[in-house]
LUMLUM-604200 format. One record per residue (C-alpha): residue number from 1; residue in one letter; x, y, z. Coordinates in Angstrom, 1 decimal. Layout:
SITE num residu     xx     yy     zz
SITE NUM      A      X      Y      Z
...
! end
This chain:
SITE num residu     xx     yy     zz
SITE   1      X  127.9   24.6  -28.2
SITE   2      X  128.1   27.6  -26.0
SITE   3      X  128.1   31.0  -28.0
SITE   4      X  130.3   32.6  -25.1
SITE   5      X  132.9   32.5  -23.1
SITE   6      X  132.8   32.8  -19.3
SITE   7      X  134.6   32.9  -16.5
SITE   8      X  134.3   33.7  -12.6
SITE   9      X  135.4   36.9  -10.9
SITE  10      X  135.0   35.8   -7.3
SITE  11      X  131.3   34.1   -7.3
SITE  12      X  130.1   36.3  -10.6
SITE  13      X  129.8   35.1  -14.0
SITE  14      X  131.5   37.2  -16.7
SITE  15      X  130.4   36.0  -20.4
SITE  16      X  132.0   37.0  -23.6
SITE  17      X  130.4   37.3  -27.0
SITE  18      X  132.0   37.8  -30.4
SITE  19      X  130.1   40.9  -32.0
SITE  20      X  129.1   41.1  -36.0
SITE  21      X  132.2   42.7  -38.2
SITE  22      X  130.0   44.6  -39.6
SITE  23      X  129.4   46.5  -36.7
SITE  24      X  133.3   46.6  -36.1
SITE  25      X  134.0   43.1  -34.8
SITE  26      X  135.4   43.0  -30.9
SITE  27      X  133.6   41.2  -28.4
SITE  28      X  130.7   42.3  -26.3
SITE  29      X  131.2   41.4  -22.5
SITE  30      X  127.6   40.6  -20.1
SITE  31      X  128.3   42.6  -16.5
SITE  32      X  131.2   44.6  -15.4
SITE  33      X  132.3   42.2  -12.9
SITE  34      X  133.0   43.7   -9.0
SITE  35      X  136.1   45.4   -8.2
SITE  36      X  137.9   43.6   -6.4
SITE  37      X  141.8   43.0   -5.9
SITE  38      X  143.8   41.8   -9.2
SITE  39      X  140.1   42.2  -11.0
SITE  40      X  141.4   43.3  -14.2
SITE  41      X  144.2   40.7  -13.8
SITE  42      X  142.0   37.8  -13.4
SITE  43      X  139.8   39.3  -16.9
SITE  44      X  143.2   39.7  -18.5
SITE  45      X  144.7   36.4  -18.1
SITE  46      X  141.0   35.0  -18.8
SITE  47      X  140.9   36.5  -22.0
SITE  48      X  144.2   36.1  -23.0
SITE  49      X  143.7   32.2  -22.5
SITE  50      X  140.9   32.7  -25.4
SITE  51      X  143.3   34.7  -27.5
SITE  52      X  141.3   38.3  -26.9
SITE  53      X  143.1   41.6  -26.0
SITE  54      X  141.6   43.8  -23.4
SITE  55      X  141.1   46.4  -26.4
SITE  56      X  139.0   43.9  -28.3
SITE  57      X  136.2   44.3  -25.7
SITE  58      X  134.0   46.9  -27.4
SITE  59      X  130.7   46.7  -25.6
SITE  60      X  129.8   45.7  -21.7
SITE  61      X  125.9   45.3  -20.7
SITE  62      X  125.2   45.8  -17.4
SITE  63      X  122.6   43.4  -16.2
SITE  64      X  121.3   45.2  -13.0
SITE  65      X  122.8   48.0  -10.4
SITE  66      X  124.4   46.2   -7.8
SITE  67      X  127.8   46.4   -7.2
SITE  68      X  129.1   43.1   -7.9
SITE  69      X  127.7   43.1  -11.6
SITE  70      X  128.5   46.8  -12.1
SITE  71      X  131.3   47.7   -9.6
SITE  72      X  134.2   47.8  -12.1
SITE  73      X  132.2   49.7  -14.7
SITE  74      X  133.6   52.7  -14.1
SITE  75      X  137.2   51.2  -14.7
SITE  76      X  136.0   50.2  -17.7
SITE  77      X  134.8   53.4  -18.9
SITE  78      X  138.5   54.6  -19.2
SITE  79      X  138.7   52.1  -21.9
SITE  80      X  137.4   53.0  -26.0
SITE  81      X  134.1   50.9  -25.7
SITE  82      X  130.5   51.8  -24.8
SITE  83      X  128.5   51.0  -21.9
SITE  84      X  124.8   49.7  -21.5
SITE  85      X  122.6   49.6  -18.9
SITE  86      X  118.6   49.8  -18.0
SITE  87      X  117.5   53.1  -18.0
SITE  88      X  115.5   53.0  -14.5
SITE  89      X  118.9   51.9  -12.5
SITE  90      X  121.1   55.0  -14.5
SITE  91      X  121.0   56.7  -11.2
SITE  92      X  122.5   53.5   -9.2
SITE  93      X  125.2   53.4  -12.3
SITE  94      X  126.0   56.7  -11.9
SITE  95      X  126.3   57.8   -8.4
SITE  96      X  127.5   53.9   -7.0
SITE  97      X  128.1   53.8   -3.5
SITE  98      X  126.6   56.9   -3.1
SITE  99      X  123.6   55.8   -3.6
SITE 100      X  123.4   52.2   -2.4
SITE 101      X  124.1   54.9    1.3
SITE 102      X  121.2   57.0    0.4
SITE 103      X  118.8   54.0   -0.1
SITE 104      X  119.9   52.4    3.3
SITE 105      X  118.7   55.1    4.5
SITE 106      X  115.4   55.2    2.9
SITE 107      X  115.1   52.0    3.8
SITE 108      X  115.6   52.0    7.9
SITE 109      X  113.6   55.2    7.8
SITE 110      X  110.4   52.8    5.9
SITE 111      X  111.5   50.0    8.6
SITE 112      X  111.3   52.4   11.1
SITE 113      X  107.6   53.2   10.5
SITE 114      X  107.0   49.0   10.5
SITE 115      X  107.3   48.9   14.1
SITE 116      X  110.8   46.8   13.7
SITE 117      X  112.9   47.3   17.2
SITE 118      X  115.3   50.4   16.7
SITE 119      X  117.9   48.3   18.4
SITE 120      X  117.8   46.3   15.6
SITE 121      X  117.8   49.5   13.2
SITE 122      X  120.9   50.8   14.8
SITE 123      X  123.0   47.2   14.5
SITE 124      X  122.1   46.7   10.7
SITE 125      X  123.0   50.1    9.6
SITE 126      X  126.2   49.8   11.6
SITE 127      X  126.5   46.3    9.7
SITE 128      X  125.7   48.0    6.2
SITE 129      X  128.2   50.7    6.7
SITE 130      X  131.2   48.4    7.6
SITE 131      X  129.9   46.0    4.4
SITE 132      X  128.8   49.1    1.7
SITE 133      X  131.3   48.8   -1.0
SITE 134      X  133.2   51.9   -1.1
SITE 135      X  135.0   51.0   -4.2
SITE 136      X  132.1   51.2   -6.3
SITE 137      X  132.6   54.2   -8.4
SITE 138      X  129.5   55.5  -10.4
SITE 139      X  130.0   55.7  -14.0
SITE 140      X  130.4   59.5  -15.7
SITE 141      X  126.9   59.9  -17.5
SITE 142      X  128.6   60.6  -20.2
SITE 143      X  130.5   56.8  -20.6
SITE 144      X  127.1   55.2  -20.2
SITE 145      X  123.9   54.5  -22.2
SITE 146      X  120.3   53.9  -21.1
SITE 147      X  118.8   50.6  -23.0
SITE 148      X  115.4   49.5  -22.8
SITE 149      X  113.8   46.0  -23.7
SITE 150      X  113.8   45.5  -27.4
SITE 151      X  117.3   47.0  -27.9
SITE 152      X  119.2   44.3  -30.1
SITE 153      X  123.1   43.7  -30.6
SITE 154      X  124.5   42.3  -33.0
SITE 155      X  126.7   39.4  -32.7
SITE 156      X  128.7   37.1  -35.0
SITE 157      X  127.3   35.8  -38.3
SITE 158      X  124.6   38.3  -37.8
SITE 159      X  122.8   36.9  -34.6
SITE 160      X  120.5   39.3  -32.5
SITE 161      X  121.1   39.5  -28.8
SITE 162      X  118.0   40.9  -27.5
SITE 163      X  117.6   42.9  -24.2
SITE 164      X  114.5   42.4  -22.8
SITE 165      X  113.1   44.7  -19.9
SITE 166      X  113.0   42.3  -16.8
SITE 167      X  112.5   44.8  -13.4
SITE 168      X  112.2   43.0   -9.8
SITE 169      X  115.3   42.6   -8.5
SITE 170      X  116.1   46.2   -9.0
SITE 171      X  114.2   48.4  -11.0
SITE 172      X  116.0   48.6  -14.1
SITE 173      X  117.5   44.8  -14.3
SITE 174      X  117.2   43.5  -17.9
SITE 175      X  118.0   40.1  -19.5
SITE 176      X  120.2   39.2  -22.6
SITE 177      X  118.3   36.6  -25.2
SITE 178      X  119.2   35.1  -28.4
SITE 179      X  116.3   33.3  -30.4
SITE 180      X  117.9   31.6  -32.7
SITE 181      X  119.5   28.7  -30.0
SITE 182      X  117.5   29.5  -26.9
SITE 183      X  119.7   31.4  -25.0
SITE 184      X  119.0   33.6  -22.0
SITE 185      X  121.8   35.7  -19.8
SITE 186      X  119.5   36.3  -16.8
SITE 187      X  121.8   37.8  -14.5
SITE 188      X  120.2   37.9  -10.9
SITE 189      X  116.6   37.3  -12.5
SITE 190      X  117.1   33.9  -12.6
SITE 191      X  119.2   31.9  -10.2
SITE 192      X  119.4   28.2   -9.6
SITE 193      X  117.1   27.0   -6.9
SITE 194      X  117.4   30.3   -5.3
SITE 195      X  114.6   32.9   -5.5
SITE 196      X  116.4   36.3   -6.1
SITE 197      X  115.4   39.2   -3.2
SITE 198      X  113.3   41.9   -5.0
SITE 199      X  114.7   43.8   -1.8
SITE 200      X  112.9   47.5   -1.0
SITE 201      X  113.3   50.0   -3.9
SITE 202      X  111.9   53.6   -4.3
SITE 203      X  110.7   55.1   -7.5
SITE 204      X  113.6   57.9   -7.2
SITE 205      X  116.5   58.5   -5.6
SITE 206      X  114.7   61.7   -4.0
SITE 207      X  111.9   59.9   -3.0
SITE 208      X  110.5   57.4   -0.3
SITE 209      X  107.8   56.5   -2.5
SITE 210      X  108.2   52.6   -2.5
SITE 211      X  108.3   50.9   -5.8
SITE 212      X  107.1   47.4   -5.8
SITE 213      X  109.5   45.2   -6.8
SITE 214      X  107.7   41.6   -6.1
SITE 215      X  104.8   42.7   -8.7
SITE 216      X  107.6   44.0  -11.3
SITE 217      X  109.7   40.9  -10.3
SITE 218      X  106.2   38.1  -11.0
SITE 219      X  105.4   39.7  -14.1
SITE 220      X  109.0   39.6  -15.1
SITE 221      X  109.1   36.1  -14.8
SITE 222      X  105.6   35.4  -16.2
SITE 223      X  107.2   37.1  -19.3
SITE 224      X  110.3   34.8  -19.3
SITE 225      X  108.2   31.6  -18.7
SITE 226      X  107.1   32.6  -22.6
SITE 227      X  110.2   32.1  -24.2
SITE 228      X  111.5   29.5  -26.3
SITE 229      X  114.6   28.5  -24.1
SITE 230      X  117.1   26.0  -24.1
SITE 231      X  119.7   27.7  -21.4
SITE 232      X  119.6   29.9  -18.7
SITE 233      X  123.2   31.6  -18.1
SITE 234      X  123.1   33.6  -15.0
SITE 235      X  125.1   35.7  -12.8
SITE 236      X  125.6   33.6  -10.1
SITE 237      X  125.8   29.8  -10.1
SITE 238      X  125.3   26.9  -12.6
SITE 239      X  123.9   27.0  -15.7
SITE 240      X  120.3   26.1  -16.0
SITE 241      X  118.5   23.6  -18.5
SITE 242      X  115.7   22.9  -16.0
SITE 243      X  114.0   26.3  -16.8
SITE 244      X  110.5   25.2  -16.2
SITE 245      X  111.1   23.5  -12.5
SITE 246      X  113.1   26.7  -11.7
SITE 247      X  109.7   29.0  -13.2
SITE 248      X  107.7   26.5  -11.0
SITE 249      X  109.8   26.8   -7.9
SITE 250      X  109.6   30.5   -8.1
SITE 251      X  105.9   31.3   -8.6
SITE 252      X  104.5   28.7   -6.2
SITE 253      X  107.2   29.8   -3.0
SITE 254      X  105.0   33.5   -3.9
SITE 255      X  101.7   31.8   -4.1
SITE 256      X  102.4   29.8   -0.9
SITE 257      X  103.9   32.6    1.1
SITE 258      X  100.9   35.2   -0.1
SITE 259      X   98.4   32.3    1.4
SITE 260      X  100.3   32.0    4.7
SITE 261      X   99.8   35.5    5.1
SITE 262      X   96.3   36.1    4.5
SITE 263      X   95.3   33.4    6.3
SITE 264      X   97.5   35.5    9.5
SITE 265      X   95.0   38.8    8.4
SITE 266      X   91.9   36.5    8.6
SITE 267      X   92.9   35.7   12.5
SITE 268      X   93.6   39.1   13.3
SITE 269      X   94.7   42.4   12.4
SITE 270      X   98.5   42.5   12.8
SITE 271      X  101.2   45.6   12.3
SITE 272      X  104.4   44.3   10.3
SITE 273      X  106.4   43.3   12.9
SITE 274      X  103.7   41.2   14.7
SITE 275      X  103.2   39.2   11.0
SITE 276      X  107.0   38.6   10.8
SITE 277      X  106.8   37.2   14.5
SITE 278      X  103.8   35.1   13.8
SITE 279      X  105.4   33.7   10.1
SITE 280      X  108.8   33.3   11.6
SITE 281      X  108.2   32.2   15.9
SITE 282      X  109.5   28.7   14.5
SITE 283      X  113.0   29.7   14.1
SITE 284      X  114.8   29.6   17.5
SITE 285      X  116.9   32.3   16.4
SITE 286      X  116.9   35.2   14.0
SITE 287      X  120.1   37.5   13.1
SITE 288      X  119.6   41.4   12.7
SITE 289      X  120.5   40.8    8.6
SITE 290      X  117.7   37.8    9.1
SITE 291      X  115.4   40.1   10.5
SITE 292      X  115.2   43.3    7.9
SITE 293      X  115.2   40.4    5.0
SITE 294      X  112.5   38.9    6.4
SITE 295      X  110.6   42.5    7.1
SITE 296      X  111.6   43.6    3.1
SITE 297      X  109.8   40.7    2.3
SITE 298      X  106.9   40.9    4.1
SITE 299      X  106.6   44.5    3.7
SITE 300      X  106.8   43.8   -0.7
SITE 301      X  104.0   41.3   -0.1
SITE 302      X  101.6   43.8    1.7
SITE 303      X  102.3   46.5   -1.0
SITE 304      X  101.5   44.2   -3.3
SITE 305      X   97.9   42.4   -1.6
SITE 306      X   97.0   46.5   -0.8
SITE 307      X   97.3   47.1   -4.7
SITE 308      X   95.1   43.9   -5.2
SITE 309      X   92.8   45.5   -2.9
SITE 310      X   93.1   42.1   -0.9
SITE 311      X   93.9   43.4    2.0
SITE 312      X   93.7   47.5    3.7
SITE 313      X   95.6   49.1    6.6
SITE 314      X   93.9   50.9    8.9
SITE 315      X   95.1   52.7   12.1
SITE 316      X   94.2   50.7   15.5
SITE 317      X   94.9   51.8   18.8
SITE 318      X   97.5   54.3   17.6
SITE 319      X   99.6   51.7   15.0
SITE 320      X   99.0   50.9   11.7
SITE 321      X   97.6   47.8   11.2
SITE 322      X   96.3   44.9    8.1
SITE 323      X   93.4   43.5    7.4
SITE 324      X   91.2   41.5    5.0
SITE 325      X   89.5   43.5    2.6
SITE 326      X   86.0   42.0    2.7
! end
């Protein structure tokens, strides 16, 4: 037996969870949800099918800073409940759109110095400025608490939801676990048989210091792999009961992808661009979107094989260039 309720604003899981009446009572409610048209509607009428009022909702945790998990927090803030979310995204929470702007542009600058066409610079960011969700409203600092793994809620009959810490897919993403049945809200951690982007991050918002995501993300999911569970709940998608495939799946497409590209480096030096031509010449045609996800990627895997000491860059003939580290 579930020990939620859930329903689906657009393609995003929404989970409800009755909270201890010792602490109050009310209901404790896993992601924000996007804003989107007739949002609060479609909660409403969801809840009101389960016999729960709007007011009843006393606590929301916010599994990661991306606007469709945490666009309509800020909505919610003008309600009497309290917000959670990891402390290392509170910047994301609170500035929203502004910030997703500022990182763009963080992240064509770091594309920029990969070599990567400026043609196709110029057509993304016009893409990402037509797509960048202008409704999503940061949260006042003041309506929203930093949480760390280890923080625990208290549900009905005295059941612990633990957060636990799990940073990849942005650097403050966390998971929701209760012990007693086996149950894990993963968010965008863990998706079925699709292997979440750790995209690029930084480790401020005043900085162009990249912050390695894939390593974060790996070692997240090396600590998942050692708990005892039954289901996986995400964010996006169906449930999952088939955990251990899923941890599988995940940790050999990295292992795979990190060998394809050191055996590349043991041909040849190569910049960034000339690896993504050389992993990707197969595909008859690549999108600008394609293109920078691809580059993200590649780029998260060289951060990470430079901080094995696998691999150095070294400056050839005026470009930066990798190489095995023999």
């Amino acid at each position: 037996m579930n020990p939620h309720i859930t329903f689906m604003i657009n393609n995003n899981h929404i989970y409800i969870l009755p909270l201890s009446s010792a602490g109050g009572g009310g209901y404790l409610m896993i992601d924000a949800g996007p804003n989107v048209k007739n949002a609060f509607e479609i909660i409403e009428h969801n809840l009101n099918k389960n016999n729960i009022k709007l007011k009843q909702i006393k606590k929301i945790i916010l599994t990661h800073a991306h606007s469709d998990h945490a666009g309509l927090a800020n909505e919610w803030s003008k309600y009497d409940l309290e917000i959670f979310g990891g402390a290392p995204d509170m910047s994301a929470y609170t500035s929203g759109a502004a910030w997703e702007k500022i990182r763009t542009k963080k992240i064509i600058s770091q594309l920029g110095k990969n070599y990567i066409p400026e043609k196709i610079l110029i057509d993304w960011e016009s893409q990402k400025k037509e797509q960048q969700d202008a409704k999503w409203v940061g949260v006042p600092w003041k309506k929203i608490q930093p949480i760390v793994g280890g923080h625990l809620f208290l549900l009905k009959n005295h059941t612990p939801l633990e957060i636990i810490s799990a940073p990849g897919h942005t650097t403050g993403s966390i998971v929701a676990y209760i012990k007693e049945i086996g149950q894990l809200y993963s968010g965008d951690t863990i998706l079925y048989n699709k292997i979440p982007s750790t995209g690029m991050h930084f480790i401020s918002i005043s900085s162009e210091i990249r912050w390695n995501g894939l390593s974060h993300f790996i070692n997240s999911i090396k600590q998942l792999q050692r708990l005892k569970i039954n289901t996986i709940s995400p964010g996006h998608g169906p449930q999952i009961s088939n955990f251990e495939k899923i941890f599988f799946y995940y940790m050999n497409h990295f292992k795979n992808f990190e060998i394809k590209l050191l055996s590349l480096l043991s041909n040849r030096p190569l910049n960034t661009f000339e690896i993504h031509d050389a992993l990707y010449k197969n595909l008859s045609k690549r999108y600008n979107k394609e293109i920078i996800q691809g580059m993200i990627k590649i780029i998260s895997f060289l951060d990470k094989l430079i901080e094995e000491d696998k691999i150095i860059e070294s400056k050839q003939k005026e470009q930066n260039k990798f190489v095995i580290n023999k």
